[in-house]
C-alpha positions as CSV (number, residue, x, y, z in Angstrom):
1,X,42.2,12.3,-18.3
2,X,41.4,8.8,-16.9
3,X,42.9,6.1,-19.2
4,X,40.4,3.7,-20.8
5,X,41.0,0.5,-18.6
6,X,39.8,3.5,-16.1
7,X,36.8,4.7,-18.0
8,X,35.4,1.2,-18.7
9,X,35.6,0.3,-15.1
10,X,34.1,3.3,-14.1
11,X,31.2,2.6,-17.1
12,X,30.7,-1.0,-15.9
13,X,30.2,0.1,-12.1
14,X,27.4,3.0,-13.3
15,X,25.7,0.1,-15.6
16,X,26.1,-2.3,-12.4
17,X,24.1,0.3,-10.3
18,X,21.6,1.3,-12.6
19,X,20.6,-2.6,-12.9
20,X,20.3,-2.7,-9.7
21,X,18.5,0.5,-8.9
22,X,16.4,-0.5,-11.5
23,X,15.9,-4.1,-9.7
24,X,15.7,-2.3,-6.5
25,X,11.7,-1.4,-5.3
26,X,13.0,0.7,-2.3
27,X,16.3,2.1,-1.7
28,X,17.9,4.5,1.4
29,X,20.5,7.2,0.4
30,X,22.2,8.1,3.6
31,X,25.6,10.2,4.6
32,X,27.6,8.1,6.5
33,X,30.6,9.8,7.6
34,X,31.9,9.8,11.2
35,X,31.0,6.2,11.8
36,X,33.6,3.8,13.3
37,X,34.5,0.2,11.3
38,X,32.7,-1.9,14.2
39,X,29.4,0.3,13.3
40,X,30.0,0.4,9.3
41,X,30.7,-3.6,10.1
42,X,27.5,-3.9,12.4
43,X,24.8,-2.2,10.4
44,X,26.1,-3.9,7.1
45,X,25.6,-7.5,9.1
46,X,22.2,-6.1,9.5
47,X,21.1,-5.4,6.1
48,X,22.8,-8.3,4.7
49,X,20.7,-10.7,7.2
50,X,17.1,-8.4,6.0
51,X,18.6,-8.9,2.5
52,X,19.6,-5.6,1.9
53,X,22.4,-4.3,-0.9
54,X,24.6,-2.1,0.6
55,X,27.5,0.4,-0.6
56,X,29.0,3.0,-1.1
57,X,29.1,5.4,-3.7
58,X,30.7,8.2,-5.9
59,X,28.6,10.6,-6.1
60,X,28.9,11.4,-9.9
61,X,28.7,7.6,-10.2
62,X,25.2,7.7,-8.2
63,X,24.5,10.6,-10.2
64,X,24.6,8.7,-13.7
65,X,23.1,5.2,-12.2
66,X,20.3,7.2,-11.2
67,X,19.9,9.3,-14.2
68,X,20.0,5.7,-16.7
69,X,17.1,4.1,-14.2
70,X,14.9,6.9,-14.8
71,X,14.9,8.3,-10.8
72,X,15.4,11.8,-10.0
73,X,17.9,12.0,-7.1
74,X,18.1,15.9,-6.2
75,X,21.7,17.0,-6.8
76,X,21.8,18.7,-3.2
77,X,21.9,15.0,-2.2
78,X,24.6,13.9,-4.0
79,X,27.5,15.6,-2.0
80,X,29.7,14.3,0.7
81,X,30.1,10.4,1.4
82,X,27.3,8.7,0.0
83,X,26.2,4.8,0.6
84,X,23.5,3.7,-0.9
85,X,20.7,0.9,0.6
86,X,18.5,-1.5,-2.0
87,X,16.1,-4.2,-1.2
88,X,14.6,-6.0,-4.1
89,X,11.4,-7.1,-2.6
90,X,11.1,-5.3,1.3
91,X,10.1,-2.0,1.1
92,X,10.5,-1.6,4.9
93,X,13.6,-2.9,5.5
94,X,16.4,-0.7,4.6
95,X,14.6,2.5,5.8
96,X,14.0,0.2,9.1
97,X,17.5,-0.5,10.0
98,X,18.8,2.8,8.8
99,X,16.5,4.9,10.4
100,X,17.2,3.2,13.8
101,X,21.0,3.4,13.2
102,X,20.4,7.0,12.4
103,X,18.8,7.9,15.5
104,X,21.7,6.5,17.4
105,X,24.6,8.4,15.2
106,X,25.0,11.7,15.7
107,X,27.1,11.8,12.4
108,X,24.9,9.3,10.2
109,X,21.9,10.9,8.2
110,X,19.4,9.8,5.8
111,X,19.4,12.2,2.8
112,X,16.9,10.8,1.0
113,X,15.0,7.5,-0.4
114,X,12.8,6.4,-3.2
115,X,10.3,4.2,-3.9
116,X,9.0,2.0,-7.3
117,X,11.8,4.1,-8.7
118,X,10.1,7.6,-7.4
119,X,12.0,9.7,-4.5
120,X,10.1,10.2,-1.5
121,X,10.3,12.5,1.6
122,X,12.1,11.7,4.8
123,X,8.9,12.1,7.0
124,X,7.4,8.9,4.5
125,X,11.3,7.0,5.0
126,X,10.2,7.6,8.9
127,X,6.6,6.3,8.5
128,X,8.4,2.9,6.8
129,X,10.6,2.8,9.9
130,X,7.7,2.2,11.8
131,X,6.0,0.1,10.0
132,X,6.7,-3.8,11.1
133,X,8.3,-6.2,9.0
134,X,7.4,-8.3,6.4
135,X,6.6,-11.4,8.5
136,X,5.1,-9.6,11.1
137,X,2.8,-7.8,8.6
138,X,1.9,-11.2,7.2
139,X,1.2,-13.0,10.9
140,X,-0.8,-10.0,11.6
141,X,-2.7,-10.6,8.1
142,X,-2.9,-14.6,9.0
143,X,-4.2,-13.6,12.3
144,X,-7.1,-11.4,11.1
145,X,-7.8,-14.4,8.4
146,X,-7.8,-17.1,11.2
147,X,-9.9,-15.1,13.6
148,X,-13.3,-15.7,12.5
149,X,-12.2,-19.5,10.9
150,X,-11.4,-20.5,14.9
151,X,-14.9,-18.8,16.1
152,X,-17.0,-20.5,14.2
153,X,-14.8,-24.0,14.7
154,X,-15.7,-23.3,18.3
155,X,-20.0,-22.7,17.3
156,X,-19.6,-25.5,15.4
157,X,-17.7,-27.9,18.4
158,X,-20.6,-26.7,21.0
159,X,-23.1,-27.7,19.2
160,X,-21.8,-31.1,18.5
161,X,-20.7,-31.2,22.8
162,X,-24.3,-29.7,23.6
163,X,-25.5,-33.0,21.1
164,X,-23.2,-35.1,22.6
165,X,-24.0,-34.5,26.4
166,X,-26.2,-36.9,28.3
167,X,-29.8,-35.8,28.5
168,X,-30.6,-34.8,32.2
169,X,-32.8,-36.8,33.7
170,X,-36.0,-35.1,34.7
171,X,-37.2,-35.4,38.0
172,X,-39.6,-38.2,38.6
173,X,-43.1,-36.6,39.3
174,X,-45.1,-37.1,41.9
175,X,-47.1,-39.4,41.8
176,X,-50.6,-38.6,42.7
177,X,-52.8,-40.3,44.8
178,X,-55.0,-42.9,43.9
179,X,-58.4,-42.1,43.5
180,X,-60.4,-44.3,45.9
């Protein structure tokens, strides 16, 4: 039986996860055995710089986090070597970086993910690995905004040029002869 230093250690990391599941609105569970230290080293650079929580987990640890923040991790998914991926305000990046870090591993593996605290299916973790990030998203969204601003800047400029320009001169008529 662990002793109680143990036991409160062990109590203080599940009550450390569960705040931060609970913080979290999009997480990554993945299996990442049979990865070297220069990968585990690389990919955590990654998510640190996107602003991404990463670690890994006991299992049984996961298990209670999970069950305290009110999300519903299968128990299939909870075996093996678990690390666990949070972002507190991009729902893109974690499955982004993972899912491309995945598809270069042929030991790494997404089990599964969640969303707003509700699990979600690997094909939708894919469909957010596709998805652009956030500042992307929001220069696309600019874009679209600025668009029809900058046309109608550009009415509004040839008007004031066709205003502006010198009035051609019309050719002179000819002048008719005199009667006599």
């Amino acid at each position: 039986m662990p002793s109680s230093k143990v036991l409160e250690q062990k109590k203080q990391v599940v009550a450390d996860l569960a705040e931060t599941l609970k913080n979290s609105c999009a997480g990554v569970i993945v299996n990442y055995s049979g990865i070297t230290v220069a990968e585990d080293t690389k990919l955590r650079a990654d998510l640190r710089a996107e602003g991404v929580k990463y670690s890994v987990v006991k299992n049984t640890l996961l298990k209670l986090a999970a069950k305290e923040a009110e999300i519903a991790i299968p128990d299939e998914v909870l075996n093996g070597t678990t690390a666990i991926a949070t972002s507190a305000d991009d729902y893109v990046a974690a499955a982004r970086i993972l899912s491309k870090f995945a598809n270069t591993s042929k030991t790494f593996e997404i089990k599964t993910g969640y969303l707003d605290g509700e699990i979600i299916s690997l094909e939708k973790i894919d469909s957010l690995a596709k998805l652009p990030s956030r500042e992307i998203l929001l220069a696309t969204v600019c874009n679209a905004f600025q668009a029809p601003i900058a046309a109608f800047a550009r009415v509004c400029q040839a008007i004031v040029d066709k205003q502006n320009a010198p009035a051609e001169e019309a050719p002179a008529a000819e002048e008719a002869p005199a009667a006599e």
